[in-house]
PARO-347469 format. One record per residue: residue number from 1; z, y, x of N, C-alpha, C, CB in turn. Coordinates in steps of 0.1 Angstrom, whole numbers, plus 5000, padded with zeros to 4 digits. Glycine has a CB too. Layout:
<sites>
(NUM,(Z,Y,X),(Z,Y,X),(Z,Y,X),(Z,Y,X));
...
</sites>
This chain:
<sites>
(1,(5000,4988,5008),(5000,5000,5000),(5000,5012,5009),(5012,5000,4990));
(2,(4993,5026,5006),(4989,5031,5015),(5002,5040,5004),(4972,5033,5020));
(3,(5007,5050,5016),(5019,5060,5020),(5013,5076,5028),(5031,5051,5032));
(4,(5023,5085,5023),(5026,5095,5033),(5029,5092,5044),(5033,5102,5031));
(5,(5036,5084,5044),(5046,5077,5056),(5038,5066,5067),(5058,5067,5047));
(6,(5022,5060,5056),(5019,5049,5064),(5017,5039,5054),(5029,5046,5076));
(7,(5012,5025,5060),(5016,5016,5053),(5023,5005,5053),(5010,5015,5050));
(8,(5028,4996,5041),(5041,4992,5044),(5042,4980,5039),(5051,5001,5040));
(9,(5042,4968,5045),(5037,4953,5042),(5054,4949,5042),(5024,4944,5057));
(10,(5054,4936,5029),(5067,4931,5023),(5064,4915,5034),(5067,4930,5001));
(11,(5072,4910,5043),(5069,4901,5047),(5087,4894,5047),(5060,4904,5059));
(12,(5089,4883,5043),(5103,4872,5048),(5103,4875,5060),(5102,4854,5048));
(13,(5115,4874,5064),(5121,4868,5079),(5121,4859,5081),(5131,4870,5083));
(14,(5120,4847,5076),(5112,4834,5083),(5095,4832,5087),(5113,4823,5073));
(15,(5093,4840,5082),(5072,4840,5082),(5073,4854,5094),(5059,4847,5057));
(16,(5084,4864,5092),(5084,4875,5106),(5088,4871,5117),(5091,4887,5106));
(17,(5095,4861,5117),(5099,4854,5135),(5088,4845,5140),(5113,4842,5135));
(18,(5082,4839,5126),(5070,4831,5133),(5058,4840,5140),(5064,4820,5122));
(19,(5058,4846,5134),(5046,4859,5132),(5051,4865,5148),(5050,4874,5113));
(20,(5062,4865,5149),(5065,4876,5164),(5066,4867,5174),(5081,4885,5165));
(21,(5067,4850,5170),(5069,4843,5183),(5052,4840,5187),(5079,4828,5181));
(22,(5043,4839,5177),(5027,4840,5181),(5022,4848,5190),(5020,4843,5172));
(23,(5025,4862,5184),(5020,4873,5190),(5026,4876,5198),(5017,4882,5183));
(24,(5042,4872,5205),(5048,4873,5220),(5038,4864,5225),(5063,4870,5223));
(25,(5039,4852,5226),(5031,4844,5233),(5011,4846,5234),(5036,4830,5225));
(26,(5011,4853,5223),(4992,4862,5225),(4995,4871,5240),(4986,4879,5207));
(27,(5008,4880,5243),(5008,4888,5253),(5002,4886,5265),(5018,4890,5256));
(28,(5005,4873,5267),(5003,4864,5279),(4991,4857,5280),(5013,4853,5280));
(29,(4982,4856,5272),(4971,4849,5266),(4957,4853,5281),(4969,4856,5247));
(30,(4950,4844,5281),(4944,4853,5298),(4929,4861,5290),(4936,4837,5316));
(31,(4926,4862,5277),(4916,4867,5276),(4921,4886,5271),(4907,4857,5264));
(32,(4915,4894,5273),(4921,4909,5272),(4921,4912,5260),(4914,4921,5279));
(33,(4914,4905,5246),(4909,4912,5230),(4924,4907,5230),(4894,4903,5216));
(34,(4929,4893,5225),(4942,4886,5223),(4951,4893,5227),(4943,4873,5230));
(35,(4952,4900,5242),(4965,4904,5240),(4965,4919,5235),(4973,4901,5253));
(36,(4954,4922,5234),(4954,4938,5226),(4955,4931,5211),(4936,4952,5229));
(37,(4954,4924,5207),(4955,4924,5191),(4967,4914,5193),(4940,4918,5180));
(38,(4976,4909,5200),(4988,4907,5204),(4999,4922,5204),(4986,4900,5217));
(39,(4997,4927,5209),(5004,4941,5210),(5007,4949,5203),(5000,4948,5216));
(40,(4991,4949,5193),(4992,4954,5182),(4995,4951,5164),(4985,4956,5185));
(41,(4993,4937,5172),(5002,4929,5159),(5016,4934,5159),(5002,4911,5161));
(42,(5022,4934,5169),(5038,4933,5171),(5040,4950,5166),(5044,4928,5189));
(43,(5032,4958,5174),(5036,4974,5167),(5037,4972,5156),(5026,4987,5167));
(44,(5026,4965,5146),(5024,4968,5134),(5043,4958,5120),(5004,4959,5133));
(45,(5041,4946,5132),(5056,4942,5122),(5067,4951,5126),(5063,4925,5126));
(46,(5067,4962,5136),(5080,4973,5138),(5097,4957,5139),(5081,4988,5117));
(47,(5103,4972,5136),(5116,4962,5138),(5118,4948,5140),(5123,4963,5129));
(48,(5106,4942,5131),(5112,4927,5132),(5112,4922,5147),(5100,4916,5122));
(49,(5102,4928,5153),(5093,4923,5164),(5105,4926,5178),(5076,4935,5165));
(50,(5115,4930,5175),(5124,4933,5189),(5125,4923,5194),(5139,4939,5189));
(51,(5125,4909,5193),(5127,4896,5204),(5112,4901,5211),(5128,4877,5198));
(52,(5106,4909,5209),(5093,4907,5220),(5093,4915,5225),(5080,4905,5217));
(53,(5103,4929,5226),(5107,4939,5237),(5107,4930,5254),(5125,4946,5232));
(54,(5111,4925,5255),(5106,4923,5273),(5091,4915,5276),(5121,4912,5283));
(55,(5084,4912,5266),(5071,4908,5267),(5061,4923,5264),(5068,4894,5255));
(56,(5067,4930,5255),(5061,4940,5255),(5062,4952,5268),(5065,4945,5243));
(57,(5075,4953,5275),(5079,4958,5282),(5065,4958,5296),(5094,4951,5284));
(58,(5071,4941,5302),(5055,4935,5307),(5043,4938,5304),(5054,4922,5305));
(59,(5036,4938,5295),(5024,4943,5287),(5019,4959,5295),(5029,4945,5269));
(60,(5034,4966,5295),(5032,4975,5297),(5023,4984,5311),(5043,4976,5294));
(61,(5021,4970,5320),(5016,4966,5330),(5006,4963,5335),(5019,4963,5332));
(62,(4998,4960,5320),(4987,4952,5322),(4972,4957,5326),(4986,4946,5313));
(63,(4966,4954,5328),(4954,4961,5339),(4947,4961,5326),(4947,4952,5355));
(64,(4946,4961,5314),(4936,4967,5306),(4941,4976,5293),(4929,4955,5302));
(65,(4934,4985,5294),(4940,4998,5285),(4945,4993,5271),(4927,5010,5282));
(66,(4936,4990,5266),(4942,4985,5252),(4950,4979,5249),(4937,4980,5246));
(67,(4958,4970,5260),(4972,4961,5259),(4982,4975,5263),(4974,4945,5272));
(68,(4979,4983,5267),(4991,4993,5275),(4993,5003,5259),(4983,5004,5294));
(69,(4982,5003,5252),(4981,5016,5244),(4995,5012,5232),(4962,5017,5235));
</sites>
């Protein structure tokens, strides 16, 4: 649903841990699309996604722009 604010997806916390343990493990993935749509998966779940703060952290390093963005 689209917002002032943005938009704003209703997801469980059983289907958001699995969802964050994928896309931590995309970080690492050796092709560059994967882990930019890894990175950006995780922005997009927000809060849920804090177990993947030190994979993101890492990311933050990576030799291709779109994983860093």
């Amino acid at each position: 649903m689209s917002t002032p604010l943005g938009r704003f997806y209703a997801i469980d916390p059983t289907t958001a841990s699995k969802a964050v343990e994928i896309l931590t493990n995309g970080l690492a993935d050796s092709d560059n699309y994967v882990r930019g749509a890894a990175a950006k998966g995780l922005g997009e779940v927000g809060l849920a996604a804090h177990s993947a703060l030190p994979a993101l952290r890492r990311a933050l390093c990576d030799d291709w722009q779109n994983v860093r963005k």
